[in-house]
N, C-alpha and C positions, 0 to 999 in steps of 0.2 A: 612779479610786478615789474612792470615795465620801469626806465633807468628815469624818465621824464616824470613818473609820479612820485620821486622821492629823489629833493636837491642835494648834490653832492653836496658834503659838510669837510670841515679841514679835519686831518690831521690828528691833530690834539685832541677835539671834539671825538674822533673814533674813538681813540687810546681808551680816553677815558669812558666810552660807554662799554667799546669792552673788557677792560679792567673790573666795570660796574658789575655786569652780568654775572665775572667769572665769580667777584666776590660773592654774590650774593645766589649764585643759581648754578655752581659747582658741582654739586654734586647730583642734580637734579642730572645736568649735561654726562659727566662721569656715568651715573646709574642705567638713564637711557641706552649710551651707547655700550656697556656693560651687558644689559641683557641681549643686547643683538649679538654680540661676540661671542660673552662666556668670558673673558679675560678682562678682569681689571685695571692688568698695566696696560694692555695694548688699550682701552677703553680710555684713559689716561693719553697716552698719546696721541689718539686720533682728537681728541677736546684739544691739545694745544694746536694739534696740525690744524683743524676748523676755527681756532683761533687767529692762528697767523694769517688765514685766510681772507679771517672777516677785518683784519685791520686793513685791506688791501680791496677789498669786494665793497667795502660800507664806505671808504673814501670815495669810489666811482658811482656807485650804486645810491648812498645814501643804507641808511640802517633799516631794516626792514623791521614790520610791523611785529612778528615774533621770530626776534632774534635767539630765544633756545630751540624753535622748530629747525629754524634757518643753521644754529648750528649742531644740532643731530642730524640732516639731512646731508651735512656736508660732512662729518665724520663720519656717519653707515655709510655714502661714497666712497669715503677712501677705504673703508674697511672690506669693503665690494672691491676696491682696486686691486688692494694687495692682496684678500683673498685667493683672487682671479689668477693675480702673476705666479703666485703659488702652488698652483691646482694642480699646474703638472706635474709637480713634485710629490703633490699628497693628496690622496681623493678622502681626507676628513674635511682639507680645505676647500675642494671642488664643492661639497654638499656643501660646507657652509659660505659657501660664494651663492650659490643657487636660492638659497632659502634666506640671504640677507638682500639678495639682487630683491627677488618680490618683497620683502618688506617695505624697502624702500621707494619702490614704484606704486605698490599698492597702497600701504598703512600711513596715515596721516598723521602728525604728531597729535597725542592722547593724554592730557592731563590727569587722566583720571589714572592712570598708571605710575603714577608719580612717587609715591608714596610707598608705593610696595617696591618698585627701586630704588631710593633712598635707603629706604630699609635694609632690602637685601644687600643692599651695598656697605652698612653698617656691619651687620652678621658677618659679613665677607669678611671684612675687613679683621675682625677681631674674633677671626678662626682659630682654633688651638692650634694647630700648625706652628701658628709665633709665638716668640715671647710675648709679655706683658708689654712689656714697654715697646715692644715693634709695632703689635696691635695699634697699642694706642697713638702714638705718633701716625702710624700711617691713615689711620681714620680721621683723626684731625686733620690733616693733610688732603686727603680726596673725598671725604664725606665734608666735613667744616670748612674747607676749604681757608684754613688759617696757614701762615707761612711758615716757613721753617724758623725763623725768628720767634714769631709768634710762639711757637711750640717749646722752642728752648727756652723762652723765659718762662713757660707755665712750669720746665722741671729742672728749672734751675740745671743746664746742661749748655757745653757749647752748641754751635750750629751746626758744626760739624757731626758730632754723634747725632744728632735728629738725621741728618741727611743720610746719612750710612745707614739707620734702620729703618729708614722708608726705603731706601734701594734693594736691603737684604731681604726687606718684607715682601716687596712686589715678585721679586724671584722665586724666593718661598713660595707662594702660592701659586704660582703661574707651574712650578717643579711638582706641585705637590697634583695637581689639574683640581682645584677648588671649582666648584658649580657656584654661579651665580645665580642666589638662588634665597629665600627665607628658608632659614632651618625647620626642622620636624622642632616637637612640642619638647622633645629631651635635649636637644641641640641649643635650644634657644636658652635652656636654662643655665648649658654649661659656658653659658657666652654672655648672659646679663650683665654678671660683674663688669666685664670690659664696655659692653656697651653705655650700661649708664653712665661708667665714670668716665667714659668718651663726649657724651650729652651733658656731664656735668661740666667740663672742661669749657665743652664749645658758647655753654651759655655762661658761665666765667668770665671767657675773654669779650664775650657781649655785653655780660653789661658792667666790664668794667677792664677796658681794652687795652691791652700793655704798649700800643705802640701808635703811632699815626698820631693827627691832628685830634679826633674825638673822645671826649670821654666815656660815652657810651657807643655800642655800636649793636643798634637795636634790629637789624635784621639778623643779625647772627645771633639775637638772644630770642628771636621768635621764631630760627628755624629749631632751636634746641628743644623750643618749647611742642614746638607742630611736633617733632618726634616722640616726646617725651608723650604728647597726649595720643599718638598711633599707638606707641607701645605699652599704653596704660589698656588698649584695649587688646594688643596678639597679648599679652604676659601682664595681665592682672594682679601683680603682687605686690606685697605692701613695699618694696623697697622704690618699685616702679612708684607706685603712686607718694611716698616720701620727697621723690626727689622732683615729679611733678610738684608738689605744695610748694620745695622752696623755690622753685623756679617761680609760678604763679606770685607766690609774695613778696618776691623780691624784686620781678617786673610791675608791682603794685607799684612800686615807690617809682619807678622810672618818671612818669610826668612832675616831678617837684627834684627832679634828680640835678636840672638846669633850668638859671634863669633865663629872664628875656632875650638875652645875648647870648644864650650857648654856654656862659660861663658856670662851672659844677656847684654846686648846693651840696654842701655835706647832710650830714642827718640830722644834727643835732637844728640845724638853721633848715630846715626842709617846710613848707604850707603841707602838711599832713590833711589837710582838706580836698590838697591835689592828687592825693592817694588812690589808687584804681580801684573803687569797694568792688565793683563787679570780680577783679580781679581776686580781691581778700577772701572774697566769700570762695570763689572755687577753689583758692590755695587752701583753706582752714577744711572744707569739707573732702578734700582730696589726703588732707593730715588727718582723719577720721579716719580714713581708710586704710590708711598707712599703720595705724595701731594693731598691734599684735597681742599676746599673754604675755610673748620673748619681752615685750618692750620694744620701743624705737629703733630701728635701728641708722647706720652714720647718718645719711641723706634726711630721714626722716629726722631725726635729734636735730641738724642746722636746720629744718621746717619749721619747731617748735620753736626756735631760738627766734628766727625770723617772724614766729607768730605773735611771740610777747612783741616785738615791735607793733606788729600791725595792730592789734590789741590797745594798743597803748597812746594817751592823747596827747601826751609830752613827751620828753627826753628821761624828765624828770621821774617820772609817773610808771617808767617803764620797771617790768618786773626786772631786776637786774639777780638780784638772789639766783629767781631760777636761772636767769641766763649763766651766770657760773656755776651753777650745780650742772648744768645739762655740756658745759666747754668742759669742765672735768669726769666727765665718763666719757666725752667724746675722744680725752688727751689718751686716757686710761686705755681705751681701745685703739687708737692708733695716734700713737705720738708724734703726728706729724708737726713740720716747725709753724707754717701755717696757721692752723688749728691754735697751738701755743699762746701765737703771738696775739689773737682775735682774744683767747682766752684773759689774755693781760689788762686788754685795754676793759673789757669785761669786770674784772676786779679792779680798774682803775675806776669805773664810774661809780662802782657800789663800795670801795672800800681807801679810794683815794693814789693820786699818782706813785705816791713813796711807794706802799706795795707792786705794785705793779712793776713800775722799774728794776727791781731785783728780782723780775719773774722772767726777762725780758734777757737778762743776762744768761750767754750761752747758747741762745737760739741762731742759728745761722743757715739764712739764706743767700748763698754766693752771687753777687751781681745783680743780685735785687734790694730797690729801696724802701720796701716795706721794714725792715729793721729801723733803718734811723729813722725814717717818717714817724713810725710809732716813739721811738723815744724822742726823739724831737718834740713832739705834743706833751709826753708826759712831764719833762722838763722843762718847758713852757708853763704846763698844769701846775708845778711847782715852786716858780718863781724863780728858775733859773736860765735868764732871757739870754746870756752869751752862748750857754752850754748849748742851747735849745736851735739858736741860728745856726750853729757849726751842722746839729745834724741834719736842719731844714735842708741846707746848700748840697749837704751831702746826700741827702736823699732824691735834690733835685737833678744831683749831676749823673745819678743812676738811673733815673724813669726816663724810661724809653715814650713815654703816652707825653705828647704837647698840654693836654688838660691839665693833666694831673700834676706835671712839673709846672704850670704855674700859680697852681693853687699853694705849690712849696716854696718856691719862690716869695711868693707874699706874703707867707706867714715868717718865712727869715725878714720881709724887709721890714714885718710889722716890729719886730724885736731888735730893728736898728735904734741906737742912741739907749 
């Protein structure tokens, strides 16, 4: 497109549209250029290099009409470049200079291929080659496209160690020559575990975002969700369709999630009439699915828990019973602190703040303000308005999220005087 049909824009306006893009169509960009290479990290690098480019090309230029075409055209570019410079030294890279030159010349960016490079870029990611936790850090990273920040507070770890095992990871596989590729039908199986709980993570921090201005951050919980419902069809299995139900039921509740203003609506104060029923019905019928002889299993058992909500016309009303019968098989099978602490507030509404608070004791999450948040309320719930400010302030000066710390904020200032 010519430079006169699209008005330069400043500066700042670039920044931020592509900051936009990267957030929210990362891995789309990664995956695309991923398949034209075969390498992930180098696939990775050329997205920044296309990046630095367009903050530079879209301030003269103006931003073009599809800005992911415009930035895969200009990373298979550089990857054609360096190919090229290479070739003499290696005839693997001469053929893949030849074979990504006509891609590029010929093949026009393809939506419909989107999906299965995403994908395969998931698989990639959380190849046995790593450990667990490389896996998964490094797929939140170039599939989720969340930060290293981001990442470290979902495992309670500094930034630093996130940073180290996405560098040791990308090596890894680049050492090991991992095909960019969807696994065969046995491959896939032995790679779920990390996938899911890659999709569970990423729709986590969506809709209920550890850091920035928003409290929810609803395109990163509908890209969890677009995967979650691909891989409910390559891997049909109950755990796949489990953790599709809690995703589906729990972006039910997103439209009452914030008022008119942006500001958060807890649950107990939510218009339950703003609830997504389209949504309820595919979560409750996707939790059908999910049922086995074994029983529920993790993801599907939070579906259930999440289902007595939607089920339910109050606060009041809500089956709370099961809800801690189903938090304690879930502690029982993996006693994460997490889990625990959800478990507490659970027996706080069906059996009152006292018990709860001495459930609460011992759990420890390092640098996270879910601990005093949670006894903060229960202390509040109890009539002990000093105790209860100390932890508000103190939960607030740990939330990394702008929402969320001043929803704590107001409830220490509600318990001034």
């Amino acid at each position: 497109m010519a430079r006169g049909d699209r008005p330069a824009v400043t500066s700042g306006t670039v920044r931020r549209t592509v900051e936009a893009v990267w957030r929210g169509e990362s891995a789309r960009i990664v995956g695309g250029l991923a398949r034209y290479t075969g390498d992930v990290e180098l696939a990775e690098d050329l997205a920044q290099e296309a990046l630095a480019e367009a903050l530079v090309s879209w301030s003269v230029d103006g931003v073009p009409r599809e800005p992911i075409s415009w930035l895969l055209t200009v990373g298979r570019r550089r990857a054609v470049d360096g190919f090229r410079r290479r070739a003499a030294l290696d005839a693997k890279y001469a053929e893949l200079a030849r074979n990504l030159d006509e891609s590029v010349e010929n093949e026009l960016f393809d939506p419909e291929h989107i999906d299965d490079d995403v994908l395969a870029l998931m698989f990639v990611a959380c190849h046995p080659v790593l450990g667990k936790e490389a896996r998964i850090a490094m797929t939140l990273r170039v599939v989720g496209g969340l930060t290293s920040q981001e990442i470290a507070r979902s495992f309670f770890v500094p930034v630093s160690t996130v940073q180290a095992r996405i560098t040791r990871a990308k090596k890894a596989l680049t050492a090991a020559g991992v095909q960019f590729e969807v696994p065969d039908a046995r491959q896939r199986r032995e790679r779920l575990g990390s996938v899911l709980q890659v999709i569970y993570l990423i729709f986590t921090e969506g809709s209920s975002a550890s850091g920035g201005e928003a409290w929810l951050r609803t395109e990163l919980a509908g890209e969890a969700l677009r995967l979650g419902r691909v891989l409910s069809r390559l891997a049909p299995e109950p755990e796949v369709f489990g953790l599709l139900a809690l995703m589906e039921l729990t972006a039910a509740r997103f439209p009452a999630r914030l008022d008119g203003e942006g500001r958060p609506v807890l649950l107990e104060d939510q218009d339950r009439t703003r609830w997504d029923r389209a949504a309820i019905r595919r979560g409750l019928a996707a939790l059908e699915r999910a049922s086995s002889q074994r029983g529920l299993g993790p993801y599907a058992a939070q579906a259930d828990i999440a289902a007595c909500h939607a089920r339910a016309a109050s606060v009041e009303e809500t089956d709370w019973a099961r809800i801690v019968a189903v938090y304690d098989a879930l502690v029982r099978a993996t006693p994460w602190p997490v889990l625990e602490l959800n478990r507490a507030v659970a027996v706080a509404m069906l059996s009152g703040p006292e018990a709860a608070l001495e459930l609460i004791e011992g759990i420890e999450l390092p640098g996270s303000h879910l601990v005093p948040a949670v006894r903060g309320e229960l202390l509040a719930r109890s009539g002990r308005g000093e105790q209860a400010r100390a932890e508000y302030l103190e939960a607030a000066r740990l939330c990394g999220n702008a929402a969320q710390r001043t929803v704590l904020e107001d409830k220490a200032a509600a318990l001034d005087g």
